[in-house]
Structure formats: C-alpha cells, structure tokens
VEXDREN-2710 file (C-alpha; in Angstrom, 1 decimal):
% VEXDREN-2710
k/r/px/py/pz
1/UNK/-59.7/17.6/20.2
2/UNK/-61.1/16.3/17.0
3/UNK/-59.6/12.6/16.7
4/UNK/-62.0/9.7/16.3
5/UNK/-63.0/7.3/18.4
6/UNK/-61.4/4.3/19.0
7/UNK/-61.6/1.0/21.0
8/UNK/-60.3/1.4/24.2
9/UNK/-60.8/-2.1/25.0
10/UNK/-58.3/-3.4/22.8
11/UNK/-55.0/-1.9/25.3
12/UNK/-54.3/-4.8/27.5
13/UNK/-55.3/-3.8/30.6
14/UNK/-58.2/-2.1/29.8
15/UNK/-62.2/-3.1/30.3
16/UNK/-64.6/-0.2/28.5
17/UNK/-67.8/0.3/30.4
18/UNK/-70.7/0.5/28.1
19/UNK/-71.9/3.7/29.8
20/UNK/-70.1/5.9/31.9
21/UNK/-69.9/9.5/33.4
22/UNK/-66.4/11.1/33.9
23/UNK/-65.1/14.7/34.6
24/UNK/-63.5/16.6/32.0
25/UNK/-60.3/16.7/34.2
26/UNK/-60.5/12.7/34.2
27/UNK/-61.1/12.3/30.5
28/UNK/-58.2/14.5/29.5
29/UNK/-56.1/12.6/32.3
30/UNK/-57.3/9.5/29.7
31/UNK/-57.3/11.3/26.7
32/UNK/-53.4/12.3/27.3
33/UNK/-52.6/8.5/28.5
34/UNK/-54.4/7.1/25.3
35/UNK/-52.9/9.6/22.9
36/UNK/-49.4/8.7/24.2
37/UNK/-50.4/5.5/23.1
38/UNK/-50.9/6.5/19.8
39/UNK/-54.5/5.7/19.8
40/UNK/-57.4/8.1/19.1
41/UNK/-60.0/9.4/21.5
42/UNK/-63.3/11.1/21.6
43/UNK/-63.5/14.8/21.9
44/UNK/-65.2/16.2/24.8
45/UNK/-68.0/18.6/26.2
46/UNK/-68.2/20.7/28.5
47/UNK/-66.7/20.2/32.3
48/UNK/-68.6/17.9/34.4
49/UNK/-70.9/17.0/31.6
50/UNK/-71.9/13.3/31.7
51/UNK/-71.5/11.6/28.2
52/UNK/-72.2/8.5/26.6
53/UNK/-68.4/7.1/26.0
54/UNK/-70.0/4.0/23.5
55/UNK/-73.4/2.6/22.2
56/UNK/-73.3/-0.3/20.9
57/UNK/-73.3/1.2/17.1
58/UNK/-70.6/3.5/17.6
59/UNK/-68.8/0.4/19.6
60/UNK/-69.0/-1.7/16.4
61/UNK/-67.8/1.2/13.9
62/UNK/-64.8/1.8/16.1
63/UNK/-63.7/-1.6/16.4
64/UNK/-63.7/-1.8/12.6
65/UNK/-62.1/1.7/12.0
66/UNK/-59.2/0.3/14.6
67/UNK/-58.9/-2.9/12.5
68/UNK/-58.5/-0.9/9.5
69/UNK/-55.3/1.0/11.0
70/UNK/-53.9/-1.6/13.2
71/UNK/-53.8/-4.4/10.5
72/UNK/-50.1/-4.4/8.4
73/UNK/-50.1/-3.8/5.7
74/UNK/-47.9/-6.2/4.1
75/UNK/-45.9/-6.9/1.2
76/UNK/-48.2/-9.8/0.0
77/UNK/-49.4/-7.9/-3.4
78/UNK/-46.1/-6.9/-4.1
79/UNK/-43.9/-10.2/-4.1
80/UNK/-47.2/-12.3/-6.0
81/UNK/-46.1/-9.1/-8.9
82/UNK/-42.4/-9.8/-8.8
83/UNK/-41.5/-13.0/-8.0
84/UNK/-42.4/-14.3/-10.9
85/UNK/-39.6/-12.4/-12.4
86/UNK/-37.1/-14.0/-10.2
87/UNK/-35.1/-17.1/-11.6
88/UNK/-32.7/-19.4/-10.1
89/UNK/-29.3/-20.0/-11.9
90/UNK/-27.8/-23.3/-12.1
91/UNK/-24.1/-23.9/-13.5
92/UNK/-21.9/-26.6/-14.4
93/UNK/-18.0/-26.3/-14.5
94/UNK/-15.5/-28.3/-16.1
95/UNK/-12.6/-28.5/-14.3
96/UNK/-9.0/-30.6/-14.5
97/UNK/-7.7/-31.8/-11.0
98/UNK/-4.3/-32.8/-11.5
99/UNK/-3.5/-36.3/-11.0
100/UNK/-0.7/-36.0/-8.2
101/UNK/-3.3/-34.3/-6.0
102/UNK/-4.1/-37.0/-3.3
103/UNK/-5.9/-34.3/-1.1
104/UNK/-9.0/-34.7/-1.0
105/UNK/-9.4/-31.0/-0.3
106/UNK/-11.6/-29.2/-3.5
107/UNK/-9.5/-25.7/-2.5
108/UNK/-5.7/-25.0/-3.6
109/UNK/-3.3/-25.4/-0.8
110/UNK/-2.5/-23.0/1.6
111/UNK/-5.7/-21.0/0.4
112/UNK/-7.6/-19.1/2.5
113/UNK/-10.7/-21.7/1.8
114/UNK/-8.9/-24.8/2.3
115/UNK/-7.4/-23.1/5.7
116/UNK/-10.7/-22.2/6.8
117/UNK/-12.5/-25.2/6.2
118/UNK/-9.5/-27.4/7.7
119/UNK/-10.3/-25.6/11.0
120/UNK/-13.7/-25.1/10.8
121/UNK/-15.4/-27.7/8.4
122/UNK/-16.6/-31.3/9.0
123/UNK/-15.2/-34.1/11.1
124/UNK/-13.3/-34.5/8.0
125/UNK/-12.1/-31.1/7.6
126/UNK/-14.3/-30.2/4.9
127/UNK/-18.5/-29.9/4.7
128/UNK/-20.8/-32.5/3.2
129/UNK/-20.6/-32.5/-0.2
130/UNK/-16.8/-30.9/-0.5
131/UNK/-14.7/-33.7/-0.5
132/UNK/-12.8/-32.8/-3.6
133/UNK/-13.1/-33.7/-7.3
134/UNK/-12.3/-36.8/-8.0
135/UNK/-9.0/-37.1/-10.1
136/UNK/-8.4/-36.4/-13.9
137/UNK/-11.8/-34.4/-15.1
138/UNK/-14.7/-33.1/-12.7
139/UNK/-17.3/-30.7/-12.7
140/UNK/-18.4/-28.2/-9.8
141/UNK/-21.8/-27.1/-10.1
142/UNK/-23.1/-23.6/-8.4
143/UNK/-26.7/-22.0/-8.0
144/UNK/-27.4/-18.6/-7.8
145/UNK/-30.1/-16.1/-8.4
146/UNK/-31.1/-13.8/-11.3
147/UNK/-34.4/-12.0/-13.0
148/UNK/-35.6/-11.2/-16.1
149/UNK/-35.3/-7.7/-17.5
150/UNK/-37.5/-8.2/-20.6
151/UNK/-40.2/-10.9/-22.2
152/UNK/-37.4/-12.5/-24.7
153/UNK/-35.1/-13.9/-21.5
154/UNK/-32.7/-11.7/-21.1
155/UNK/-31.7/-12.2/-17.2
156/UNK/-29.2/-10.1/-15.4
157/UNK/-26.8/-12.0/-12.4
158/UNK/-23.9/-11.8/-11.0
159/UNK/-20.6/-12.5/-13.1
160/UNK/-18.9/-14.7/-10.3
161/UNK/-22.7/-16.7/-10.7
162/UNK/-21.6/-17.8/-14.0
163/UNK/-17.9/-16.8/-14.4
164/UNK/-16.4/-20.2/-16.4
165/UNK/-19.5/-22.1/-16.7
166/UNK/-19.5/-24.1/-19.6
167/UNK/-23.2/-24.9/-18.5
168/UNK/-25.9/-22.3/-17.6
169/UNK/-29.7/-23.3/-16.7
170/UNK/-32.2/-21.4/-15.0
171/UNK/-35.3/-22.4/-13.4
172/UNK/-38.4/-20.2/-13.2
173/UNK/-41.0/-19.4/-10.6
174/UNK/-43.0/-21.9/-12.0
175/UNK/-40.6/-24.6/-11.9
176/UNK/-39.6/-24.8/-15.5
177/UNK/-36.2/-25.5/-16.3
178/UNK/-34.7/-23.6/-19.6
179/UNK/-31.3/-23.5/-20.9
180/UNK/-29.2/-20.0/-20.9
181/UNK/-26.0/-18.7/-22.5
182/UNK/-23.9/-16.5/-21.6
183/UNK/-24.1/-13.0/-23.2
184/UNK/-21.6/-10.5/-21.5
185/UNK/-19.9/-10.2/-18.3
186/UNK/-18.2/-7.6/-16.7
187/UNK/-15.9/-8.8/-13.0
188/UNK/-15.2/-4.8/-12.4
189/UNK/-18.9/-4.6/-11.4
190/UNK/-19.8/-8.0/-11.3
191/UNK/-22.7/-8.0/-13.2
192/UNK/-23.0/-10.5/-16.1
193/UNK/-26.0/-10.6/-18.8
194/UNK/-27.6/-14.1/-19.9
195/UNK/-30.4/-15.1/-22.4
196/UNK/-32.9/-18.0/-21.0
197/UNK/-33.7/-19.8/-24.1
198/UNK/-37.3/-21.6/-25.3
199/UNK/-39.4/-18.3/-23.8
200/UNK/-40.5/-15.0/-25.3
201/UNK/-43.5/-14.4/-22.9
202/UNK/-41.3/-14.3/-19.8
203/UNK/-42.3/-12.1/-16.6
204/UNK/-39.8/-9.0/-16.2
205/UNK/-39.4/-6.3/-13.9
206/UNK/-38.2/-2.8/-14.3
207/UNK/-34.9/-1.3/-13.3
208/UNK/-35.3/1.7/-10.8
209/UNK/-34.8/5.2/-12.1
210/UNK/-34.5/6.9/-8.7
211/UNK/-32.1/6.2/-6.3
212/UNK/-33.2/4.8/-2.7
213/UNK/-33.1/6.7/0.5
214/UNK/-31.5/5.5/3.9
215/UNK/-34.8/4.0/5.3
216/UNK/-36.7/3.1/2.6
217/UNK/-38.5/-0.6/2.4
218/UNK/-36.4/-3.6/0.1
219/UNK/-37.7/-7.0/-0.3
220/UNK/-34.6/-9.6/-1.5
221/UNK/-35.9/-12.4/-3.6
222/UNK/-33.8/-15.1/-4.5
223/UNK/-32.3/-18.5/-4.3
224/UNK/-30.8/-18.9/-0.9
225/UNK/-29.3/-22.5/-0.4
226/UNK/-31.1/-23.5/-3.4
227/UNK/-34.1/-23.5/-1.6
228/UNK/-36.1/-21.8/-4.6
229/UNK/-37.8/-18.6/-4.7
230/UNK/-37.7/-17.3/-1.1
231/UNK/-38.6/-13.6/0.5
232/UNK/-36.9/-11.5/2.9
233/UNK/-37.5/-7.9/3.9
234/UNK/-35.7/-5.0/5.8
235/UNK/-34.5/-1.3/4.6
236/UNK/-32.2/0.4/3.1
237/UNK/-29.6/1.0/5.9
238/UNK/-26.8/3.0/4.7
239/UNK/-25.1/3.7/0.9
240/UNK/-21.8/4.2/-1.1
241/UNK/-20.6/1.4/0.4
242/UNK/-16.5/0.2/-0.6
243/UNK/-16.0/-2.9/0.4
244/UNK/-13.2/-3.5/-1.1
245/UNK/-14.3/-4.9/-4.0
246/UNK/-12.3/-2.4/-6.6
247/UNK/-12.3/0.7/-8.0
248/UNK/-16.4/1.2/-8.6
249/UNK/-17.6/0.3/-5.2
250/UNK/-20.6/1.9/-4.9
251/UNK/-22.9/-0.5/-3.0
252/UNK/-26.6/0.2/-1.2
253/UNK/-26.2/-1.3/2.2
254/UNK/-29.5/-3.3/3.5
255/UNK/-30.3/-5.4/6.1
256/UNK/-33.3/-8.0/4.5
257/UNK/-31.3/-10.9/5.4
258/UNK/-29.4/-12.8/2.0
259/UNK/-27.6/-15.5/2.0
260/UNK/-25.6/-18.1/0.1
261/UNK/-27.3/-18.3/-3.5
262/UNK/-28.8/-15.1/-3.3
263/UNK/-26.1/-13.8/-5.3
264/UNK/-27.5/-12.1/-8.5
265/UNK/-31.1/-11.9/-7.1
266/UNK/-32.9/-8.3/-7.0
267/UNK/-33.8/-5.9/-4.1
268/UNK/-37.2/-4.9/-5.3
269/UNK/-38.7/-0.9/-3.5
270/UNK/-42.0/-1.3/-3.0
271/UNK/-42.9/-0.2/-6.2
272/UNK/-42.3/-3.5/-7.6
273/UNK/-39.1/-1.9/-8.8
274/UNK/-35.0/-2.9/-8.8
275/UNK/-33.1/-1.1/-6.7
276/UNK/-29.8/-3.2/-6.9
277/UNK/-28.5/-6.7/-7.4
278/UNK/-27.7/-8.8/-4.0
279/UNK/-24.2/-9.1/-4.6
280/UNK/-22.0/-10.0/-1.2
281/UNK/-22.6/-9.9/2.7
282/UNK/-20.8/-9.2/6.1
283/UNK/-20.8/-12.9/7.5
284/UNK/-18.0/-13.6/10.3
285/UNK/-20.0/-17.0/10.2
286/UNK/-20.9/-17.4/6.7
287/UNK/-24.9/-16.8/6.9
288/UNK/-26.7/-13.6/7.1
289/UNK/-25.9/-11.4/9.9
290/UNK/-28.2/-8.6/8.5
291/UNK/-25.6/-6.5/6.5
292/UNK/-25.8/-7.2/2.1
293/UNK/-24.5/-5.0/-0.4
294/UNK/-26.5/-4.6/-3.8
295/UNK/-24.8/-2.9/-6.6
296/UNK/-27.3/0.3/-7.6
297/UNK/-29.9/0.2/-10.2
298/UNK/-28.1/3.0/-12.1
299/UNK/-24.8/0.8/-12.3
300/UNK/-26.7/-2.3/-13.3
301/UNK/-28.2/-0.1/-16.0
302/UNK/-25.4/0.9/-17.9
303/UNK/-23.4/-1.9/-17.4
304/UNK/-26.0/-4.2/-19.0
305/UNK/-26.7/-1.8/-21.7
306/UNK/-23.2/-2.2/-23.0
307/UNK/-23.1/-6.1/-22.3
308/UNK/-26.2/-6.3/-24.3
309/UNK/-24.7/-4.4/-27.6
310/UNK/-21.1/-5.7/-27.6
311/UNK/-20.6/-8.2/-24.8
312/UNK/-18.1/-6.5/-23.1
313/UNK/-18.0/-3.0/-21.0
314/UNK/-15.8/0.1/-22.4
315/UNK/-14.3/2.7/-19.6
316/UNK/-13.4/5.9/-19.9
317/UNK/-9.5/6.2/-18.4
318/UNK/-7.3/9.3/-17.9
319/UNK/-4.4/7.0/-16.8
320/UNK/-3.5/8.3/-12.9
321/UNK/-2.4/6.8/-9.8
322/UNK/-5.0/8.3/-7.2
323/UNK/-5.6/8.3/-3.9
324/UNK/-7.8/9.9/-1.5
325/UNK/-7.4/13.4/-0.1
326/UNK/-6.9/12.9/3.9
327/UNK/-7.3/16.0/6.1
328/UNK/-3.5/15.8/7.1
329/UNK/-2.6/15.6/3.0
330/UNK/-5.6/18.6/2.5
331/UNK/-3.3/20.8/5.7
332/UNK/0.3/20.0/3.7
333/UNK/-1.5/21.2/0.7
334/UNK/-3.4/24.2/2.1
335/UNK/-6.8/22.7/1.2
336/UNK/-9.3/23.8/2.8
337/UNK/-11.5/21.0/2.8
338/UNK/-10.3/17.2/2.4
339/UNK/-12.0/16.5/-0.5
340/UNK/-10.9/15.5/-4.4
341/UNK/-8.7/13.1/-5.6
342/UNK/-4.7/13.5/-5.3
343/UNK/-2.5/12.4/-8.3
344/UNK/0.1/9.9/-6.8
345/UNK/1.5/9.4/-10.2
346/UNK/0.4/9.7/-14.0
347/UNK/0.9/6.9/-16.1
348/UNK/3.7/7.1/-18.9
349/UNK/2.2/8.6/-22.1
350/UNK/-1.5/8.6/-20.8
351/UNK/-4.5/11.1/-21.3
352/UNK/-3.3/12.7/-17.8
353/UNK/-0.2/13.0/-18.6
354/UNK/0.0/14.1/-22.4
355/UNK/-2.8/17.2/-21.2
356/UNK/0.3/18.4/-18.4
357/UNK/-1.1/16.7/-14.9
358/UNK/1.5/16.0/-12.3
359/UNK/2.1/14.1/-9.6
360/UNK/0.9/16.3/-6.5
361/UNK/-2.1/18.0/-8.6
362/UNK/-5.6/17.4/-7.2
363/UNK/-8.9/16.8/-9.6
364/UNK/-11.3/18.9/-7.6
365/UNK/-14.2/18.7/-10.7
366/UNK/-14.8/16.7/-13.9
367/UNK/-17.0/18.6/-16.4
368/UNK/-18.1/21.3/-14.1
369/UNK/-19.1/18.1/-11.4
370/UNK/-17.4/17.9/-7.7
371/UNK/-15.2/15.2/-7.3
372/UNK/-15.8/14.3/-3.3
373/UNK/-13.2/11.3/-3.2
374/UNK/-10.8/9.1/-5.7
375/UNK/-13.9/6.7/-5.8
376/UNK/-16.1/9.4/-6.9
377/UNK/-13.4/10.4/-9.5
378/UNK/-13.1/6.8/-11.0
379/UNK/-17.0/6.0/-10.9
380/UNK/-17.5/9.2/-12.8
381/UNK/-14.7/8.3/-15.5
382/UNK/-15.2/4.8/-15.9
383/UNK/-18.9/6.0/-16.8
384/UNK/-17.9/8.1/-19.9
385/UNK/-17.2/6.6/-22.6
386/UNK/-14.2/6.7/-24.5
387/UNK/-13.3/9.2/-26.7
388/UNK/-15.6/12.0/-24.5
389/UNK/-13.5/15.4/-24.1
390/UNK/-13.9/15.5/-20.5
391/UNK/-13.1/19.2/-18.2
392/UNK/-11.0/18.7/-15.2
393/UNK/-10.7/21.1/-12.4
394/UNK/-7.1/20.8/-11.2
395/UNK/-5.4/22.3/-8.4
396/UNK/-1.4/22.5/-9.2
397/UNK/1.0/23.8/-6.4
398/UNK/-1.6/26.0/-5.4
399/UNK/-3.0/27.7/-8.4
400/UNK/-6.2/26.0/-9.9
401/UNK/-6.4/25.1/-13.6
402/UNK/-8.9/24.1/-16.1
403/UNK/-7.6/20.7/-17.8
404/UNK/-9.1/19.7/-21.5
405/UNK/-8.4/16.1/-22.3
406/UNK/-9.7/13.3/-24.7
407/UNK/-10.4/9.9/-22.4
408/UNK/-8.6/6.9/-23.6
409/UNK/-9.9/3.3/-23.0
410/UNK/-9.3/1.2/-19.5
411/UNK/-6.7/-1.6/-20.1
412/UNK/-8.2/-4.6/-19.2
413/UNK/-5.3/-5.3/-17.3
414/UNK/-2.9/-2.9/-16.2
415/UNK/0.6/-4.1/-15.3
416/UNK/2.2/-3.7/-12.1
417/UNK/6.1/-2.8/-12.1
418/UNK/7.8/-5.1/-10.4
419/UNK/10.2/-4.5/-8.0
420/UNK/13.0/-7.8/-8.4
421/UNK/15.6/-6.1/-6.5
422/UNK/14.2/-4.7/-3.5
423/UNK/15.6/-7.6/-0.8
424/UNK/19.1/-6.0/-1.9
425/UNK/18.4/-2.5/-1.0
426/UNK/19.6/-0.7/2.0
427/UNK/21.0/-3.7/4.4
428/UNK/24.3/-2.8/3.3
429/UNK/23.8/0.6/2.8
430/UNK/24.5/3.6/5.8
431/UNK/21.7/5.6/5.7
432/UNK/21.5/9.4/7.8
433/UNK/19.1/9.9/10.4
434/UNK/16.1/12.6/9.9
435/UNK/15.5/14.2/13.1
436/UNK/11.6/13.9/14.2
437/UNK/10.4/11.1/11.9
438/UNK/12.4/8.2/12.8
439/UNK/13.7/7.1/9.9
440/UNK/17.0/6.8/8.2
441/UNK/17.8/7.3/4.6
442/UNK/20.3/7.4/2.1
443/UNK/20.8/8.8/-1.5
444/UNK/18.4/5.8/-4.1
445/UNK/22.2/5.4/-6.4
446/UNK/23.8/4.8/-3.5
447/UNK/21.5/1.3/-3.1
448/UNK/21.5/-1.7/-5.4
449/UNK/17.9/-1.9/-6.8
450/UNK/17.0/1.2/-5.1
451/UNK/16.9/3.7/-8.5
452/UNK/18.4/6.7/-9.6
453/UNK/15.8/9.0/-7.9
454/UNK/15.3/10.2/-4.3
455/UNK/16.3/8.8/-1.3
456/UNK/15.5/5.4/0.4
457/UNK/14.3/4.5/3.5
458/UNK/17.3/1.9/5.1
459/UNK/15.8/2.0/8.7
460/UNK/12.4/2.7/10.2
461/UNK/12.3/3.3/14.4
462/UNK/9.2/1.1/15.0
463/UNK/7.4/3.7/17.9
464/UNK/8.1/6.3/15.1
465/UNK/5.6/8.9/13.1
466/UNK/6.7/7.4/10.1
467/UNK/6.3/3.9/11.1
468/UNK/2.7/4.8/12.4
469/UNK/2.1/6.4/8.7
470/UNK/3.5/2.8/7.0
471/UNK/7.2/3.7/6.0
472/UNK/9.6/0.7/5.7
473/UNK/13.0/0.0/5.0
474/UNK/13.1/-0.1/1.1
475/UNK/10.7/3.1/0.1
476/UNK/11.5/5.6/-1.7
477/UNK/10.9/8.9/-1.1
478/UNK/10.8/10.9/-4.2
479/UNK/9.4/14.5/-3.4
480/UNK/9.0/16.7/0.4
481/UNK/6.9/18.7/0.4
482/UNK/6.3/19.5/-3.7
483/UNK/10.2/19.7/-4.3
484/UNK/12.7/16.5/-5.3
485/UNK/15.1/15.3/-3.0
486/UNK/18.1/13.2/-3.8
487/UNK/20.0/13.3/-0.2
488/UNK/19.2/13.7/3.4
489/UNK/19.9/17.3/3.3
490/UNK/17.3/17.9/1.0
491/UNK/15.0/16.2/3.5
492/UNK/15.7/18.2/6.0
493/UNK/15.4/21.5/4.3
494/UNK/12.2/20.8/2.9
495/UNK/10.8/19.5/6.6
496/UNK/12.4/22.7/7.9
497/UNK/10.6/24.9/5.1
498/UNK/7.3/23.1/6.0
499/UNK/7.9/24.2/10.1
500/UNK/8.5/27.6/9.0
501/UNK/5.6/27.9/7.3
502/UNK/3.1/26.3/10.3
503/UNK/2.3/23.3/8.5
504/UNK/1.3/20.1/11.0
505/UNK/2.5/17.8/8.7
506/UNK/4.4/17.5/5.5
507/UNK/3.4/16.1/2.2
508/UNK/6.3/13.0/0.7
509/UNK/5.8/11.5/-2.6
510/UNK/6.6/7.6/-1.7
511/UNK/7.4/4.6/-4.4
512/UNK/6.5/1.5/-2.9
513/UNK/6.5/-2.2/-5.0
514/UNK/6.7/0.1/-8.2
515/UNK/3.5/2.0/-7.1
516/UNK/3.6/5.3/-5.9
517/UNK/1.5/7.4/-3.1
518/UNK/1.6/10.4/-1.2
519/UNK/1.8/10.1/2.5
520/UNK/1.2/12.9/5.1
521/UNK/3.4/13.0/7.8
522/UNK/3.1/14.8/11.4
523/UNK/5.6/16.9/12.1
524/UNK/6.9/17.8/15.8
525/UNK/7.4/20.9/16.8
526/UNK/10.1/23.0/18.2
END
C-alpha cells in the first residue's frame, strides 16, 4: 500500500495508542476496515514486524493533512464574486378595478387564483396583504430577481417580472435603489431585457458557453420573498425539461431550492458563470419542494441579443401543425424508430406548404441536423432567422425527400379556426358502426357544421380503443391510413388494408376545434 497516513483517532469510536505492535494479518484486518472508510492508512513491513504506528511529529502532520481533506470546501469565494451582480426588481402596476366589483377578491371570478385562495387562503379567504384593490384606480406592485449582464445596466429578468409595469426599480447588492426601463420582452421564452439607470460601473457576470451536465453544482441567487440577496445550492438534476410552458420548452431542471421572487434570478456553475434564468417551480404548496426550471444560457443568449438590437424577437416559421412521432404512429408509418416530427397539417399558403409538404410527411432533419421530437423541430426553427433557406429531410408515404424552403416570420399571434357549429353535429345524424374501434360515423355533408370532408364521429363506446386514444362525438376523421375517406366504407377498407398488411395500429388524420392531429389507433386482430 502506498496511501498516507492519517488520523485514526478522528472515527468515532476509535482511541490511537501512541505506540503499538500489531501483526501484519491485524493491520491489513485495520487497513481494509479503514480504507472502506475512505480514510488513508500507513503502509506496512514485513509480517510480525513491530512498528511505530505515530510519534508525536508524524501525529501532528497527519492531523493537519486530514484537516486539509476533510474541511468543505464551500461556495464562499464564489457567491462574494457574483452576488454582487444580482439585483432585485421592484414593479408598480396601474390597474382599473371596475366599480360594480364589491368583491373584495384581487383575482377575476371563477379563476383558478381566486378558487384557490377561497379554499385555501386566510380566515378571510384570501392572504395578508390580498384583499383586493380598492375601487376605481390601484396599483399592484411585484418583486422579482434579475442581474446585470454588462457595466452600463443592462439586466436580464423574466418577462412576467415586468410584463405591464408602468414602474420598474431595482435594488443592488449594496442596497442602492436605481430606476430601470423596460428594453424588450419576449413571453415565448420569458425572458425580458431592462436598463438600470444612474450606473455605468455596475458588477456583471458572464453568460455560460457550455451547457451543464446532469450532476453538476448550481448556486440560485436571488430575491425570494423579497428577502434580498439570498443563496441556495444543489445540482443540476435532470434537462430538456417541457413543462408546458409552449413551444420552446427547453428547461435545466435543478433542485437548489427557489422560491417566490426568485423569478429572473441566475443559476451561477461554479465558475462564477450563468447557466440559466430561475424561471418557475413544482410547488403542490406554493414554496420550494426542490424541483426549478431555469431557461438555458444558450436561450437567454440569443434571445437577449435580439431584445437588445430591436426590442422584440424574430422566429423563423415553416408554418405546420406538428406533433410528436409516438411508437404506435412510427409502427402505422413503418418507422423504424419513433423519432421526428409528424405534419398534422400545413398552414394555407405557408413556407411548408408552397415547397410541397403534406399532411402525413415527417421532418426527420433540418439542414443536415436530426430532428429527435416536434420540440426539437420548433427550437431549431424558431432559432433561425428569417429569411435563412433552411434543408429539410422529409419522409413522404414512405419515400424520403430532400425539401428546400425560404423560412417566413412567426405570427405573433396565430388564429385558431373556430368551430361555431359543432353542438349541431351528429345528435341528429345516424351514423354506421366500425367494427373494432367503437365508434360510429357518418359521411361530414351529411352533418350540419360538420364540413364537406371525411367522416364524423356521432358516437363513441366509452370502454372503446378509440375512446382510450381521445375520439368524441363531433371529430372528424379526414384520412385512414394515408388515403381520404368520405363514408364508412372507406373506413373499413382502409382498416382492412392496414390488417392485411400486419400493422398493430392504424394511422387517422383527425380535425378537432379546427385543429388537426394524427392519432394512432390499435387494431384487434382476427
């Protein structure tokens, strides 16, 4: 053995002898004990040799050698470099409270706040402090978090920090209070970009340019409760997080704990550096339970980039309908792998469409680039720019293709087709029964409201395979199986063609509230 020595005395139970003679089949019984310990042991001479285990010398060297390695290390030297960067955010928002609203309840009716705080709030119903605005004009005030990102005052936090504030301070480590303004905001991302006003000395950190591992150290410094400038630690605990959140969920999972007024605030590596912006937790009881999601240093980057040089954030957009590629969808389309992104449905004189993509098609690839997901697929669009000739990889009714197309600009808001008809379809409509799924259709022209196009669901058995995959009575099922079907009988023959050919399941185009999807369904055999 060739460790060093060590100080036994420090385990518990343990009293070192200053001198003492043992065997070399004892002191290997001790060394193996001690090593399983993870403390470092003398080596040894020769069997049956007596030894000196410790003079006093060698005593004192060990004890300071075991200091040196026992001692944490700490995060100490780290937080006094980046707190300083760290402000909190203060807002003030005008609001008008209408004056026939004698609740005294700050939250819209029937919302899922004012619910929630009726059953679980004060003796009143509501916390401290939330007894509503008073009538005609008041102003709700919010704190968050934020940091510098260079000596002039530019600050990054989180739009719904400052979404509507018609008043933005910010305080620094110190305790100096400075006036901000808004610069950009983006609510895809939520990330907004202020300027702290009355500074050009300020204390900034740096954005991350490598991504974190699963594991790795984060510290969270923020503004939790609006207690100030606090610390928290943890790791990294998981990433490429969807919460829910939209489109470019893309969150690093860690479990320092954050709470309310964190929101904004940096998780610093401990390189001093950003990894992500503390943007939400998972809080059954509204505090920290140890799960936060930060949006990625590389997100943060480019999104304040643009805020910075125009105020506003420009998106690619090929203009499809997609949804994710499930292993049932990737066996009714002979995929191999359940990967990509499946077109439900191109949008009417879009990029996709004008290049020739159709519903059904898969993007397996953007510019030579596997697409893994429909998430992967919009993150990597909506972070070209627009304009960019972009290379898709398309798989069409089984024969790949290589797509050229120019990427148009994301909408701000794209409008949802309504559906105003749909409580008159199918109720007075006799639909025909399709053996195996448990659902009844009938021709769409034969129900008001229903369309011109494919066949509608009038009746859904509630134990059924298609109830199970989400059919109800007013779909519309457009395609079977890659081919267009405008009765029952086309149905069947395309669920027929799909058991002939030792499918499990069979692939329907659906048009649901004006949106449309694909939709695997298991078929039974015999």
């Amino acid at each position: 053995m060739t460790d060093r020595p060590t100080d036994l005395s420090l385990l518990p139970s343990y009293q070192a002898p200053r001198r003492s003679r043992f065997s070399a089949r004892k002191l290997a019984l001790m060394a193996s004990v001690v090593g399983g310990l993870g403390v470092a042991v003398y080596s040894f001479g020769p069997a049956q040799m007596p030894i000196d285990i410790f003079t006093s010398a060698a005593h004192a060297q060990v004890n300071n050698e075991v200091r040196k390695v026992a001692q944490p290390v700490g995060f100490a030297d780290i937080v006094e470099h980046v707190k300083p960067s760290v402000i909190s955010v203060k807002v003030n928002i005008n609001e008008k409270v209408s004056k026939d609203d004698s609740d005294d309840s700050p939250f819209q009716p029937g919302s899922p706040m004012e619910r929630f705080f009726r059953r679980f709030g004060g003796p009143d119903g509501f916390p401290p402090g939330l007894r509503g605005i008073p009538h005609g004009h008041g102003v709700v005030t919010g704190q968050g978090s934020g940091f510098f990102i260079s000596a002039d005052g530019y600050a990054v936090t989180n739009n719904h920090v400052v979404d509507g504030a018609d008043k933005v301070e910010v305080t620094t480590d110190d305790g100096k209070t400075y006036k901000a303004k808004v610069i950009g905001t983006d609510a895809r991302t939520d990330l907004a970009l202020i300027k702290v006003e009355g500074g050009s000395n300020f204390p900034f950190t740096k954005l991350s340019e490598t991504k974190p591992r699963i594991g790795d150290w984060v510290l969270a410094v923020g503004n939790p409760f609006g207690l100030g400038g606090t610390v928290t630690a943890g790791i990294v605990s998981a990433s490429g997080r969807d919460i829910g959140n939209g489109p470019y969920d893309d969150f690093i999972q860690i479990d320092a704990p954050v709470n309310k007024g964190n929101s904004g605030g940096p998780a610093f590596n401990t390189e001093g550096e950003v990894i992500g912006v503390n943007t939400a937790i998972y809080s059954p009881s509204g505090g920290s339970v140890g799960i936060a999601f930060s949006i990625p240093a590389a997100t943060v980057k480019s999104v304040i980039a643009q805020l910075k040089d125009k105020g506003s954030v420009s998106r690619g957009w090929i203009g499809v309908q997609i949804q994710p590629v499930t292993p049932d969808i990737a066996d009714s389309l002979g995929l191999k792998k359940a990967e990509g992104a499946l077109v439900a449905e191109p949008q009417a004189n879009g990029p996709a469409a004008k290049a020739g993509i159709e519903s059904g098609d898969v993007i397996t690839a953007v510019n030579g680039e596997t697409v893994k997901d429909a998430r992967e697929l919009a993150r990597t669009i909506g972070g070209l720019a627009p304009g960019n000739a972009v290379k898709l990889n398309v798989l069409h009714k089984g024969q790949d293709k290589v797509i050229n197309l120019t990427l148009g600009q994301l909408p701000n808001t794209i409008e949802a087709r309504a559906d105003t008809d749909k409580d008159d379809r199918g109720s007075s409509a006799h639909g025909t029964d399709v053996p195996k799924l448990g659902m009844t259709v009938a021709p769409a022209n034969s129900v008001a409201g229903a369309g011109k196009d494919g066949v509608v669901v009038t009746d859904v058995d509630p134990k059924s395979a298609a109830a199970e995959r989400g059919f109800k009575e007013g779909d519309v099922i457009l395609e079977v199986a890659g081919k267009t079907v405008a009765n029952a009988t086309d149905v069947r023959e395309a669920i027929n063609a799909a058991r002939s050919d030792n499918k499990n399941s069979v692939l329907m185009r659906v048009k649901s509230g004006g949106q449309s999807r694909f939709v695997a369904v298991p078929l039974a055999k015999g």
